[in-house]
MARLUM-416147 format. One line per 5 residues: number of its first residue (from 1); their letters; for each residue x, y, z of C-alpha. Coordinates in Angstrom, 2 decimals. Layout:
NUM = a = X:Y:Z; ... $
***
This chain:
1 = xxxxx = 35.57:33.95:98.93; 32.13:33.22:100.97; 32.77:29.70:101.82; 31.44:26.97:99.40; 30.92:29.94:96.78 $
6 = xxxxx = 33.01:30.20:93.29; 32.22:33.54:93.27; 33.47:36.71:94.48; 30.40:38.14:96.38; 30.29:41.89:96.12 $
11 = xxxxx = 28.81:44.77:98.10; 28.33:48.02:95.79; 28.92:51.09:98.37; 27.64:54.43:96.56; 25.27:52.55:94.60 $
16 = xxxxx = 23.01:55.34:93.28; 26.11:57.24:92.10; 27.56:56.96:88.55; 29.83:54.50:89.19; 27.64:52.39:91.90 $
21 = xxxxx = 25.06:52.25:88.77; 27.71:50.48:85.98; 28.93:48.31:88.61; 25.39:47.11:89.58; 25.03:46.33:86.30 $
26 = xxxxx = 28.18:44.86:85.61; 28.71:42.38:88.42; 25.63:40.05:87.56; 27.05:40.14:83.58; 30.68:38.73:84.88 $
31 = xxxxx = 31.27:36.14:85.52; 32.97:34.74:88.71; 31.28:37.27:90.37; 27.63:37.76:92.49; 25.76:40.70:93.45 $
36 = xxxxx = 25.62:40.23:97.04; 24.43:44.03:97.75; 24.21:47.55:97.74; 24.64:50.34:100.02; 23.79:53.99:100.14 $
41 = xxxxx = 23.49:56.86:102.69; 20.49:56.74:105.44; 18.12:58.70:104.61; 18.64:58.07:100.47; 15.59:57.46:98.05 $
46 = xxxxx = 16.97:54.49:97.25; 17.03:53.16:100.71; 14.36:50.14:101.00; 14.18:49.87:97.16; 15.41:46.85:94.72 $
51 = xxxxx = 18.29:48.01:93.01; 17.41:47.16:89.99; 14.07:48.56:90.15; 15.76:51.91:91.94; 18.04:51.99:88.52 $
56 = xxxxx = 14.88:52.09:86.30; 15.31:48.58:85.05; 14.79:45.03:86.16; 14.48:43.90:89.64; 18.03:42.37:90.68 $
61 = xxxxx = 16.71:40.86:93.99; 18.57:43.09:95.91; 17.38:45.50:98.28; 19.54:49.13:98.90; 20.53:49.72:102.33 $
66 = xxxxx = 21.94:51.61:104.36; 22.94:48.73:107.13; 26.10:47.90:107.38; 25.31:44.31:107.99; 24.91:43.64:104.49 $
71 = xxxxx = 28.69:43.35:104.50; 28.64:39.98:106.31; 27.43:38.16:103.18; 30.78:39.99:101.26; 34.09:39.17:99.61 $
76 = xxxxx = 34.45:42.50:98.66; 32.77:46.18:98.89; 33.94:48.50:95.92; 33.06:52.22:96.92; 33.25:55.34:94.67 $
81 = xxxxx = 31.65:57.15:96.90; 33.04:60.43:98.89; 35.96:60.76:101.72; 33.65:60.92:104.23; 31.90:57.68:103.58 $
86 = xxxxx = 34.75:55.57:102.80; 36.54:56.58:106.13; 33.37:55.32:108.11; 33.33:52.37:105.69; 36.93:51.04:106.05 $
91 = xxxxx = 36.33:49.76:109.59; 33.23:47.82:109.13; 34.76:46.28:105.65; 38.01:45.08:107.75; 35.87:43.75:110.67 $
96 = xxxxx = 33.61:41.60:108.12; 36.80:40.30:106.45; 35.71:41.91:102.97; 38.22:43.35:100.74; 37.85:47.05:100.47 $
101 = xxxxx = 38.29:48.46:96.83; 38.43:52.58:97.22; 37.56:54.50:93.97; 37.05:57.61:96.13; 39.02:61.06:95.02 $
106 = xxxxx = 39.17:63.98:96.81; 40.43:62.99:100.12; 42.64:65.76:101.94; 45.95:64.78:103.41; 43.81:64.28:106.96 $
111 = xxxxx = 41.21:62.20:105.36; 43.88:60.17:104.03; 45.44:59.60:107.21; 41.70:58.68:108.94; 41.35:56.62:106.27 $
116 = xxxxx = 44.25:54.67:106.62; 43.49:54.67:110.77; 40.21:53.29:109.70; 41.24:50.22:107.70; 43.77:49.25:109.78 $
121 = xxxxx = 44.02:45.40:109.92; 41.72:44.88:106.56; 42.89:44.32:103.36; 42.50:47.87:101.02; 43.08:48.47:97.59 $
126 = xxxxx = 42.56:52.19:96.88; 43.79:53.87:93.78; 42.61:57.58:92.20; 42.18:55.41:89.22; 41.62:51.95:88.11 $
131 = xxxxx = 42.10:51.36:84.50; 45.27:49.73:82.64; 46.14:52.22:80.64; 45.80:55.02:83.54; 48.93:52.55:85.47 $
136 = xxxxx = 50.62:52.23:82.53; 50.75:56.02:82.27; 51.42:56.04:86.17; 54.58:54.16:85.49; 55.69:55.83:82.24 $
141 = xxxxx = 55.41:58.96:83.81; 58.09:58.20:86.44; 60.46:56.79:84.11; 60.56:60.14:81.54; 60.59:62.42:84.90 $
146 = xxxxx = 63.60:60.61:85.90; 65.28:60.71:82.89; 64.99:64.32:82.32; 66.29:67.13:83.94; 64.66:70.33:85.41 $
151 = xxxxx = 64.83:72.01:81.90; 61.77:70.36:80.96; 58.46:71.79:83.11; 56.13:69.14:83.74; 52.49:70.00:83.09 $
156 = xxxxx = 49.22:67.26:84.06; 46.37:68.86:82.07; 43.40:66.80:83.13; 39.31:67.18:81.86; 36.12:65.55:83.22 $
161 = xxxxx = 32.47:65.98:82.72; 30.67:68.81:84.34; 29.56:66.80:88.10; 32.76:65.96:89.09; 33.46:67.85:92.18 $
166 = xxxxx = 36.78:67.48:93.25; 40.02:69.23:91.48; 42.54:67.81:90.03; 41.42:64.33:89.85; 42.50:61.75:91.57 $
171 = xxxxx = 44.51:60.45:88.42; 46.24:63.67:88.26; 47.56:63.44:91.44; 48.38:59.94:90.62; 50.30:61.45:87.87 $
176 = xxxxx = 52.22:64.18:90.15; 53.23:62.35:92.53; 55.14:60.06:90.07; 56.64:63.00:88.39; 57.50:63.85:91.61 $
181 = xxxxx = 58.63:60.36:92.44; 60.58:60.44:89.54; 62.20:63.70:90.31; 62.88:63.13:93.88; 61.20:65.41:94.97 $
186 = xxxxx = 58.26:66.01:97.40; 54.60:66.71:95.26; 53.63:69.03:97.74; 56.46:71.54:97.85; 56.54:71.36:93.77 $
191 = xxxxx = 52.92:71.24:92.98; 51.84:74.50:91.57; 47.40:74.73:90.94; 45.35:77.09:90.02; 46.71:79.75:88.65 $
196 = xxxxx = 45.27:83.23:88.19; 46.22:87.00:87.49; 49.38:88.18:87.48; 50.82:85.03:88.68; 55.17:85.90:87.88 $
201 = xxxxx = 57.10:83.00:85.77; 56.55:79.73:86.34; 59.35:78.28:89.23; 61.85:76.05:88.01; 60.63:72.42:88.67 $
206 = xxxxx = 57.68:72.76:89.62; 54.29:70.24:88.22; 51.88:72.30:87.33; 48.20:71.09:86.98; 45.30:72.36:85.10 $
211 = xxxxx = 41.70:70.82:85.17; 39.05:70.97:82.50; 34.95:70.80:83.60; 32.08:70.28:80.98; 29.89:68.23:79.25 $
216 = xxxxx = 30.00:64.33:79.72; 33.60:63.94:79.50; 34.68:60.64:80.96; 38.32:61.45:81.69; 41.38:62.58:79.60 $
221 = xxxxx = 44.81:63.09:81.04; 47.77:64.85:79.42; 51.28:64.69:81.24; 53.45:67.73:79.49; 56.87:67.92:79.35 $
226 = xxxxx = 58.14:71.01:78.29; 61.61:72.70:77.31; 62.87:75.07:74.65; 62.35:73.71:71.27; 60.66:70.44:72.13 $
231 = xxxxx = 57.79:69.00:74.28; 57.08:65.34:74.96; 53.37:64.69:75.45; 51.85:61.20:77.38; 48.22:60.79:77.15 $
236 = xxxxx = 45.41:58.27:78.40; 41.66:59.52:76.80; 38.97:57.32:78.38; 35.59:56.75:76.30; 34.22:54.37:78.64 $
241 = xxxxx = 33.04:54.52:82.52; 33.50:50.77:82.35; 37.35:50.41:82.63; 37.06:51.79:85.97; 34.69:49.31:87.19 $
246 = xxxxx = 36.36:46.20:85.37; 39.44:46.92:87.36; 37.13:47.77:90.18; 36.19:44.09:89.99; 39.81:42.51:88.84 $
251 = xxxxx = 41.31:44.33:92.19; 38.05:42.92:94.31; 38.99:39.09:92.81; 42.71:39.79:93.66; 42.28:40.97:96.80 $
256 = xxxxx = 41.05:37.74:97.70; 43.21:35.85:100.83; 45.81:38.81:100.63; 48.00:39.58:103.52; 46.34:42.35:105.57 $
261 = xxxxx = 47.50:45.85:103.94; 47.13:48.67:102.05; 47.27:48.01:98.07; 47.37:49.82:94.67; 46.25:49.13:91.48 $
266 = xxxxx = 49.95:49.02:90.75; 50.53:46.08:93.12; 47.02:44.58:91.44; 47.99:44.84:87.61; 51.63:43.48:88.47 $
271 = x = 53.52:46.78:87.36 $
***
């Protein structure tokens, strides 16, 4: 923490975005933790503004920018914001000694790999979701994919609200790839998406994913296991934007005088 400070100072990356909105609101409501500032692209309407104001509310006393330098007076930066941005963020956050806590979905396998290039030597906590519940699925997930054989299909059904831009979600891939864990096999030789037409019968073990856009649907996750005469069903229905950025902020707090690494939410939740 920012020496002689009891509280975890954080930098809000994204901070006009959904997400970069609750947890500008959230941080100065919890305590143990300060708003120490907010980021967004150059160029942004928010960009010179007080947050607060910018958000159509009270004035927070801090000003959005798009200077990196504001991460000298930080803990911790928590970015949802897009693959692109987090890549070029992950260098600056290790260099200023702040913990990085990645929300971001929708990174391709390359992104991925710049990404972890990028934050080399920092301590990173990135995870396609950040709720309890959403790990405690993660984990269950594994353990029934294990246990059962390649008579049951696995199926992650997965629905958000109508802006999210990136298919499946980052929790469904979450999902997957402990199916896949669980199976022993590799997600991206069994992953079967998007399918359409005259498509022939579904391959034996594969995990098939299917992903549901409209209205303001926060995020609902199904994991399907199917076989003749029987399906099991796991499910994790979110109501409420603000799980993500609680353990947003839990995973910023724990990140705190960690060994330089890579982290999950796994590692932060103790699972």
């Amino acid at each position: 923490m920012t020496q002689g400070s009891e509280q975890t100072a954080i930098v809000i990356a994204g901070a006009s975005g959904r997400m970069g909105q609750m947890l500008l609101r959230l941080v100065g409501d919890t305590p143990g933790f300060r708003l120490a500032g907010a980021l967004e692209r150059p160029g942004h309407d928010w960009v010179g503004q007080d947050a607060g104001l910018a958000m159509g509310g009270a004035a927070l006393g801090i000003m959005v920018t798009s200077s990196m330098a504001t991460l000298k007076d930080a803990d911790a930066v928590i970015d949802f914001t897009a693959p692109k941005a987090s890549i070029e963020l992950a260098p600056e956050a290790a260099r200023a000694s702040a913990v990085h806590v990645i929300g971001t979905t929708g990174f391709s396998p390359d992104e991925r790999a710049a990404l972890d290039r990028a934050g080399a030597g920092g301590i990173t906590i990135i995870a396609g979701n950040m709720s309890l519940g959403v790990n405690l699925l993660v984990q269950l997930t594994r353990k029934v994919a294990a246990a059962l054989d390649n008579d049951f299909d696995i199926e992650i059904v997965e629905a958000h609200h109508r802006h999210k831009v990136d298919a499946p979600s980052g929790t469904a891939l979450m999902l997957g790839e402990a199916a896949a864990e669980g199976r022993g096999v590799s997600l991206e030789q069994a992953a079967e998406r998007g399918r359409d037409g005259i498509t022939g019968p579904r391959k034996q073990g594969a995990i098939g994913f299917s992903a549901i856009r409209g209205g303001d649907v926060v995020g609902e996750h199904d994991v399907i296991f199917a076989a003749p005469g029987e399906r099991i069903v796991l499910r994790h229905i979110a109501t409420d934007r603000a799980i993500f950025a609680r353990g947003a902020l839990k995973a910023a707090q724990w990140g705190q005088n960690r060994t330089p690494g890579q982290y999950d939410m796994l590692d932060v939740l103790g699972l």
